[in-house]
C-alpha positions as CSV (number, residue, x, y, z in Angstrom):
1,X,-18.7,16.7,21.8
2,X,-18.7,14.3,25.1
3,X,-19.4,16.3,28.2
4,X,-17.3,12.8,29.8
5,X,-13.9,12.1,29.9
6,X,-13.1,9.1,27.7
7,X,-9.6,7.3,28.3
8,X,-8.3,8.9,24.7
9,X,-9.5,12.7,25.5
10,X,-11.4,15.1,28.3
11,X,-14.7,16.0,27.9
12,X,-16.6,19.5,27.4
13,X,-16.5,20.2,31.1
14,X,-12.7,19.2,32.1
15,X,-11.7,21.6,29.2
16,X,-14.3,24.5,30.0
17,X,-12.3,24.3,33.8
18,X,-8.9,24.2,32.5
19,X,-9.5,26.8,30.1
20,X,-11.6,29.5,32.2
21,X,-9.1,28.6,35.0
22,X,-5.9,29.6,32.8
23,X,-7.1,32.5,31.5
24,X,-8.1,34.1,34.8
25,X,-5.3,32.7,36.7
26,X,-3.0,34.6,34.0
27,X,-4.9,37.8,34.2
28,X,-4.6,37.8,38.1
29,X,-0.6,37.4,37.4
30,X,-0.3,40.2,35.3
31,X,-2.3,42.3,36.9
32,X,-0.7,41.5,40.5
33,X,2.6,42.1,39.4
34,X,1.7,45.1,37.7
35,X,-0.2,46.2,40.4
36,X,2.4,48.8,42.4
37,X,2.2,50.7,38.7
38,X,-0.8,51.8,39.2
39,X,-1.1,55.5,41.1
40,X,-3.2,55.3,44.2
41,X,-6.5,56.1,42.8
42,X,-10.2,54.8,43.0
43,X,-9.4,53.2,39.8
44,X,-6.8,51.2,41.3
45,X,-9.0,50.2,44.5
46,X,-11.8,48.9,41.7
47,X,-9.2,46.4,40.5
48,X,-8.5,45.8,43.9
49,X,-11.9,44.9,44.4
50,X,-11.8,43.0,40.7
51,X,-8.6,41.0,41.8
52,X,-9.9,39.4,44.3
53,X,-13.6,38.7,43.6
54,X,-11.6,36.6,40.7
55,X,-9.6,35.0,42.8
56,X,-12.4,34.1,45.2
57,X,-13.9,32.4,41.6
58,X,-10.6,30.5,41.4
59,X,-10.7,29.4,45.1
60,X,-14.8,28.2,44.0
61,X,-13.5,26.5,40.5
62,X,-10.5,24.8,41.9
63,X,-12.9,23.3,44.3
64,X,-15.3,22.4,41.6
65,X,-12.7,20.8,39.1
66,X,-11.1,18.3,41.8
67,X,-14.5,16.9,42.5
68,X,-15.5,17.1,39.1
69,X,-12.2,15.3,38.5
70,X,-12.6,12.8,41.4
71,X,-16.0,11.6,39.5
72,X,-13.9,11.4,36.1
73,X,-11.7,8.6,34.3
74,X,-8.5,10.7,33.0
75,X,-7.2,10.0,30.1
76,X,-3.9,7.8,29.9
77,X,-0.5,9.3,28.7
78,X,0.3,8.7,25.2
79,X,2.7,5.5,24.4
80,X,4.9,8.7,22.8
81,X,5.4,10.2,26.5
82,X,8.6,9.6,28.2
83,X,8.7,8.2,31.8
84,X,10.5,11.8,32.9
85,X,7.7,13.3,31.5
86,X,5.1,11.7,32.7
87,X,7.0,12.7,36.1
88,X,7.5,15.8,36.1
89,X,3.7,16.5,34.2
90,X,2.4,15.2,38.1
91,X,5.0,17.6,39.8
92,X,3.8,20.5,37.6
93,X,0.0,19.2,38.3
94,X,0.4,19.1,42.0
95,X,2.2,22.6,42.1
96,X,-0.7,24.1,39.6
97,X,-2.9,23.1,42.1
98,X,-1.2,24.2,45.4
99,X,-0.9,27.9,43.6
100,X,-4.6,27.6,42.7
101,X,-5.4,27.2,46.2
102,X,-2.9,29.1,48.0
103,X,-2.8,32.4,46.1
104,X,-6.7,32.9,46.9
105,X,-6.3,31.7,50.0
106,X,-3.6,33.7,51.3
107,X,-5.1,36.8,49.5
108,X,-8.7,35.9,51.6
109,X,-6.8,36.0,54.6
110,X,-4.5,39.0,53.9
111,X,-7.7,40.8,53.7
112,X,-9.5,39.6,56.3
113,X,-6.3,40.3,58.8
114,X,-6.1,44.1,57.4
115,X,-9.5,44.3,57.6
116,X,-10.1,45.0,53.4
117,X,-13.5,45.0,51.7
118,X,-14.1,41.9,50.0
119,X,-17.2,42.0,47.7
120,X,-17.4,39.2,45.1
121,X,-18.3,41.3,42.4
122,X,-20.6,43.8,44.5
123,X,-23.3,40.9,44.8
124,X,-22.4,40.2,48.1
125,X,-19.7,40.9,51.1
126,X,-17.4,37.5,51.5
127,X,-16.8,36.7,55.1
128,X,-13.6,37.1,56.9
129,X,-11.7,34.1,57.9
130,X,-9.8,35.9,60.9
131,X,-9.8,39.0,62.8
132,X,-7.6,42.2,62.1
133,X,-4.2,41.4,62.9
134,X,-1.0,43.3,61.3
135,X,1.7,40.5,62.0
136,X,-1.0,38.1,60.6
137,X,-1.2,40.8,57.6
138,X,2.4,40.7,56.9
139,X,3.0,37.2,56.5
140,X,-0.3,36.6,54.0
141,X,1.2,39.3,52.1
142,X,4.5,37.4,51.8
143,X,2.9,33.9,51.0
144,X,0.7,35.2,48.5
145,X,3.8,36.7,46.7
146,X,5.4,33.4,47.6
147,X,2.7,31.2,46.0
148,X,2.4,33.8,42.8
149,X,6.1,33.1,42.0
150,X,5.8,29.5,42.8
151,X,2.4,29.4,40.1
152,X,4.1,31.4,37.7
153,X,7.0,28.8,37.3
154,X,4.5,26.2,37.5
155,X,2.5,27.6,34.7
156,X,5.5,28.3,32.3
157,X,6.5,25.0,33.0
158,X,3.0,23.4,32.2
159,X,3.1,25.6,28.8
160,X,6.8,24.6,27.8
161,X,5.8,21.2,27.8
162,X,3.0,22.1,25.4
163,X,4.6,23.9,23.1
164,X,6.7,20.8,23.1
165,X,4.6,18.3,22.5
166,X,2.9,20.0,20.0
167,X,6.2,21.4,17.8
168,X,9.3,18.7,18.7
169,X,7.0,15.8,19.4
170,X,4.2,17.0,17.2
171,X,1.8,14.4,19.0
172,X,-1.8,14.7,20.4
173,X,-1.4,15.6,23.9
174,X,-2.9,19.4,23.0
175,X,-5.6,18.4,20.7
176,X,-7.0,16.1,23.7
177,X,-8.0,19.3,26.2
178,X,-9.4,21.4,22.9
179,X,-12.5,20.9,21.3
180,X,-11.9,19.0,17.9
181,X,-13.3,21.9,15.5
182,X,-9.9,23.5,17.0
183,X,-7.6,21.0,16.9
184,X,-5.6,21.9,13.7
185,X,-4.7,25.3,14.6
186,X,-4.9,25.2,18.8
187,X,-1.5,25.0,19.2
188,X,-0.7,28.6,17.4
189,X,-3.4,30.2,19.3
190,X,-1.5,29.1,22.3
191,X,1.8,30.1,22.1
192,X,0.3,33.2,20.7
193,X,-1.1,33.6,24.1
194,X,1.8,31.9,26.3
195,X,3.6,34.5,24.3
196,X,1.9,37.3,24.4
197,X,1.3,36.6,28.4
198,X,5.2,35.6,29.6
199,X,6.0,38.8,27.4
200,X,4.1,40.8,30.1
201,X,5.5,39.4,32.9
202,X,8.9,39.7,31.8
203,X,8.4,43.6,30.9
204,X,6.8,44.0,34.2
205,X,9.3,42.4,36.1
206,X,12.6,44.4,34.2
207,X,10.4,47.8,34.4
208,X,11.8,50.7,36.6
209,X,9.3,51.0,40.0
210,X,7.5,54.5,38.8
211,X,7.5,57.4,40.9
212,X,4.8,57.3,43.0
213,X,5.9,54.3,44.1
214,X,7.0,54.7,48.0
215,X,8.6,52.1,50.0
216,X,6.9,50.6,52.6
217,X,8.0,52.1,55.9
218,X,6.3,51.1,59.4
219,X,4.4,53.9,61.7
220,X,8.0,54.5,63.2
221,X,9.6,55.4,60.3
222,X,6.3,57.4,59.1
223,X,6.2,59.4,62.2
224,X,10.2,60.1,62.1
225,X,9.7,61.2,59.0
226,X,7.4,63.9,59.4
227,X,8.9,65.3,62.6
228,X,12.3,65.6,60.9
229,X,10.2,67.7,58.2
230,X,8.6,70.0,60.2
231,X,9.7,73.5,60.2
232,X,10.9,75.2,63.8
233,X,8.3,77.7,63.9
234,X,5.3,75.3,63.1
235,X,2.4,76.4,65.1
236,X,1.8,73.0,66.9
237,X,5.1,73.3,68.4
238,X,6.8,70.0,67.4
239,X,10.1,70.2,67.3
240,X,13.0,67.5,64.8
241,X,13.2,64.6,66.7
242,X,10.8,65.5,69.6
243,X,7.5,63.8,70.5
244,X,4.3,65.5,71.2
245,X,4.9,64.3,74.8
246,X,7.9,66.1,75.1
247,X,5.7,69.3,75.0
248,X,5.0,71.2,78.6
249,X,1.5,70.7,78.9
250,X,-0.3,73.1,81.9
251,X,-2.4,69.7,83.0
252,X,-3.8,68.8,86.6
253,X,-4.5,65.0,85.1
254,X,-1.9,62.9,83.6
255,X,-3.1,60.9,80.5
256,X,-2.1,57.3,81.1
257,X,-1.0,56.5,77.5
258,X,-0.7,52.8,77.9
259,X,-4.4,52.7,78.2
260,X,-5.8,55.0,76.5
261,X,-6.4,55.6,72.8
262,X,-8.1,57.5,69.9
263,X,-9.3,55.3,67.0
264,X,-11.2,55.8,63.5
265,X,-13.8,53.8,61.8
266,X,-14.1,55.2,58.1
267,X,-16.5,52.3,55.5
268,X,-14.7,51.7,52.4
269,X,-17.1,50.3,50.0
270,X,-19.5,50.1,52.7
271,X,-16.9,47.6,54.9
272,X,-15.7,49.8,57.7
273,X,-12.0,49.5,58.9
274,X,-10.8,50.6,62.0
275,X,-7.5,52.4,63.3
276,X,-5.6,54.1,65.9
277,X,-3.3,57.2,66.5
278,X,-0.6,56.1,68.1
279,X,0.8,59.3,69.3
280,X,-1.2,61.7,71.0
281,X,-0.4,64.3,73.8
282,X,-2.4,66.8,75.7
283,X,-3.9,68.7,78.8
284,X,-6.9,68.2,80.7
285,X,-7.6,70.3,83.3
286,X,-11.3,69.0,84.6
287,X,-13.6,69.4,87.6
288,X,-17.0,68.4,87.7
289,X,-17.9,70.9,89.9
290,X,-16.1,73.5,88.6
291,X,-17.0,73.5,84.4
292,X,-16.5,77.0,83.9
293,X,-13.3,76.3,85.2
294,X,-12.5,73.0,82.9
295,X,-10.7,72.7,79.2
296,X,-9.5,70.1,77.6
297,X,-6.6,70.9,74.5
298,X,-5.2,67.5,72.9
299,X,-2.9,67.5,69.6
300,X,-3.2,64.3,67.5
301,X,0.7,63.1,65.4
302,X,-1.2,62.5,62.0
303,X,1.2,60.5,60.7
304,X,1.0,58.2,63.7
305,X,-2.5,56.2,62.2
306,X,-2.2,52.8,61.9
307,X,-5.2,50.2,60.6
308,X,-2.9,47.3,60.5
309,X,-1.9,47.7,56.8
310,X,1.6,49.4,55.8
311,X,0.5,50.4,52.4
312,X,-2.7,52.3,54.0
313,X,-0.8,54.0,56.7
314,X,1.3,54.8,54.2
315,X,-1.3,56.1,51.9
316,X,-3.0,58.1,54.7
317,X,0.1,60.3,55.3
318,X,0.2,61.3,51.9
319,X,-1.0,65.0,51.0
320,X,-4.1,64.1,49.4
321,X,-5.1,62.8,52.8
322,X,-3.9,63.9,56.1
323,X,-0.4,65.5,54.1
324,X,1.3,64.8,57.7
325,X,4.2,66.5,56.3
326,X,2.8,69.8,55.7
327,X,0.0,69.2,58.5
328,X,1.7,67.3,61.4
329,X,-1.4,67.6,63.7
330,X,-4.8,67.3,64.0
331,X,-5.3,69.6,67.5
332,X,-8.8,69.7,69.2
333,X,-9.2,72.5,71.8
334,X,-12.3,72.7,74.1
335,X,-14.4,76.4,74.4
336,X,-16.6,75.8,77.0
337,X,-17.6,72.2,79.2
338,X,-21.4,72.1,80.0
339,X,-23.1,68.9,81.7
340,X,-25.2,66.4,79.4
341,X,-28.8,66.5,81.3
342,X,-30.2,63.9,78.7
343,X,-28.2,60.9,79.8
344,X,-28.6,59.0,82.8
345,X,-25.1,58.7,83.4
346,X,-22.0,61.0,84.2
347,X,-22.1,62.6,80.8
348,X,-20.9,66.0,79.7
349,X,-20.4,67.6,76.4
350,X,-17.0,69.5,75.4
351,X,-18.0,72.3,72.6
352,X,-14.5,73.1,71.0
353,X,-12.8,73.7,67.8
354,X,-11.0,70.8,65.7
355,X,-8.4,71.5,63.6
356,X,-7.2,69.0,60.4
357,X,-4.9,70.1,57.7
358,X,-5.9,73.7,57.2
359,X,-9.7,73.3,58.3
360,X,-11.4,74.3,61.5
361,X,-14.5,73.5,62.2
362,X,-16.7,73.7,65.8
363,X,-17.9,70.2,67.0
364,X,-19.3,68.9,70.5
365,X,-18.0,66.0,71.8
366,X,-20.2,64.3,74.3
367,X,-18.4,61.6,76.6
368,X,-19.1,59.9,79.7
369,X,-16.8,60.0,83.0
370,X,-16.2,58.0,86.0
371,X,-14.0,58.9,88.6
372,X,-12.8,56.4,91.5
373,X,-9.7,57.1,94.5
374,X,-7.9,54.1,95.7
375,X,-5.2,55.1,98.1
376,X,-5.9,59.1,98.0
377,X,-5.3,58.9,94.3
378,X,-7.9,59.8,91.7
379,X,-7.9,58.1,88.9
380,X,-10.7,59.3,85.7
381,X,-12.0,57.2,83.0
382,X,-14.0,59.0,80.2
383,X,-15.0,57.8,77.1
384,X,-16.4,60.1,74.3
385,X,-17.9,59.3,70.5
386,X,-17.4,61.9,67.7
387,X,-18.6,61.5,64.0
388,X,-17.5,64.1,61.8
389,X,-16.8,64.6,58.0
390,X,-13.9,64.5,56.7
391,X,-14.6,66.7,53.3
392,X,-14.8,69.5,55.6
393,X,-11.8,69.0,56.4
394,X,-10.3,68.6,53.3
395,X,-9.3,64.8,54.1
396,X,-9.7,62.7,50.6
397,X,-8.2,65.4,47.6
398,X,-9.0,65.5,44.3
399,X,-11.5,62.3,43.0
400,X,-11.5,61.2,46.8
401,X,-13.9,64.1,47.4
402,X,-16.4,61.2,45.8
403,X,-17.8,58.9,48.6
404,X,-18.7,55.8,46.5
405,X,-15.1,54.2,47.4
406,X,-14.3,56.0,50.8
407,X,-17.2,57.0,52.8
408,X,-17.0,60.4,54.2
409,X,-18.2,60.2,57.8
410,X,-15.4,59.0,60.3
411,X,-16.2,58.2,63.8
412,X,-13.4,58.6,66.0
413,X,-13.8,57.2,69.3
414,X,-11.7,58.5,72.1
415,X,-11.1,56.7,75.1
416,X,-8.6,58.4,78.2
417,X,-7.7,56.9,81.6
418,X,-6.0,59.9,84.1
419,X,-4.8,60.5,87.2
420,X,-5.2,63.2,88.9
């Protein structure tokens, strides 16, 4: 058994790459296809996780077999091949290889734009290529599913040329990437496999979408959704069709919601991502100098999150999370305003009640404020930091009460620019 490649057949460790690389490759295509089958589960996030630690192995092998390859003589076509063949054998080559190195690297930066965990097999945390970016997001997605149709073609072509060169030509191109204890019966193996794998895809393909599937819909569409499903006499006081700005708010500051925002950081296998709440209404009546005086009462649209991935906005709408439908809003409404003695800066601490789903729970909320005039107009900054847990508030049903996948303290951040 050569470890080299001679001019008549490749050696131990071109076939150990072409072999490990085909299996994995057509486990990653099955599984990828078959992927939106799968309920929204932990289980499903671990093959998540699987999924692409393999196809950061791919991305490391690919590399590995062109230099390999590079150091290699390759063994010449048989005198049996035809000069189509020999052709379209390059073609299928060069397309093998741009699917090799596309699909992982589409899918590394997919999840480095929606700002996904990616462990390589919980040894160690890959680095992102990019920053989070949702446009970015989108069109990985689309070029990975691009480049997996393009590989799958590419690989049932490689294997129908095979299978014909081992049953209609019935010549030794096969035999030459096997080990020679296999050679007699390697080519019934493989169209067992090619088989057995193309059988697969073709099921998976003509298979009804289950019913948990959703489609995609963008926070728009999210947020109509759950406004047209609220009932009249819902206690937050959202009407069909209305937005929590539309409410009559008793306010002596007006939130400028342009700049200012209310976002999440929740780890996911230890990786946080981060989000916002796009819609988000409220009063704040404040005065320094008058605390006793002061309240703050905001109302948060829960459907309105958005982390820069559809499929997770998506996901946190649904009732095992925030169940926007039944629970439009998340409403946080301040008891008492006291002054924060402990820091050096303008710092005060709003005691008050939150409210997610059917939960309420007291939390303080300590934040900072600045206030500056320009022209006789006031204008308030204030910045506050709240970590709280979301299994008191029943956020994660069911097996995402379990914290090894989701982790279960969320710091939100608030930021609000006013004027009075």
């Amino acid at each position: 058994m050569c470890v080299h490649n001679t001019k008549d057949r490749y050696g131990i460790i071109s076939q150990l790459f072409h072999w490990l690389m085909a299996f994995i490759i057509m486990a990653l295509l099955v599984i990828g296809m078959g992927m939106d089958f799968i309920e929204d589960t932990s289980q499903k996030f671990q093959i998540y996780m699987l999924h692409k630690s393999f196809g950061m192995l791919i991305l490391a092998l690919v590399v590995g077999r062109i230099l390999w390859r590079f150091t290699q003589v390759q063994p010449e076509h048989l005198s049996t091949h035809a000069g189509w063949e020999r052709i379209l054998s390059k073609l299928v080559h060069v397309f093998l290889y741009l699917g090799f190195i596309g699909m992982p690297l589409t899918g590394w930066l997919m999840t480095s734009a929606g700002q996904y965990p990616n462990s390589f097999f919980g040894l160690f945390n890959v680095p992102d290529l990019i920053g989070k970016d949702q446009d970015m997001f989108r069109l990985m997605r689309r070029l990975h599913d691009v480049f997996g149709l393009c590989l799958l073609a590419a690989v049932g072509l490689h294997f129908a040329g095979a299978m014909k060169h081992a049953f209609v030509d019935r010549d030794s191109t096969i035999n030459r990437m096997v080990p020679s204890v296999m050679a007699s019966f390697a080519h019934i193996i493989l169209l067992v496999i090619g088989l057995a794998f193309f059988g697969m895809i073709g099921f998976i393909m003509l298979k009804d979408k289950p019913h948990h599937e959703r489609p995609r819909q963008s926070v728009e569409e999210i947020v109509e959704t759950v406004r047209d499903a609220i009932p009249a006499n819902q206690p937050v006081n959202i009407q069909a069709g209305e937005s929590l700005r539309d409410t009559n708010w008793d306010t002596n500051w007006d939130i400028n919601y342009e700049t200012s925002y209310i976002e999440f950081t929740v780890p996911v296998y230890g990786t946080p991502f981060s989000g916002r709440f796009q819609e988000f209404e409220g009063s704040i009546n404040f005065d320094p100098q008058n605390l006793e005086a002061s309240n703050i009462d905001i109302k948060i649209l829960t459907a309105s999150a958005e982390s820069g991935s559809d499929d997770r906005d998506q996901q946190m709408a649904q009732d095992v999370w925030f169940d926007a439908q039944t629970y439009p809003a998340a409403h946080f409404v301040s008891t008492r305003i006291e002054r924060d003695n402990s820091s050096p800066q303008a710092a005060f601490i709003a005691h008050g009640d939150l409210t997610i789903r059917d939960k309420t729970h007291g939390v303080m909320l300590p934040f900072t404020l600045s206030i500056t005039k320009d022209g006789g107009i006031e204008h308030a900054a204030a910045k506050g930091l709240l970590t709280i847990d979301r299994l008191q508030y029943g956020v994660g049903q069911g097996q995402w009460t379990e914290t090894d996948v989701v982790g279960k303290d969320v710091q939100v951040t608030i930021a609000v620019d006013a004027t009075r």
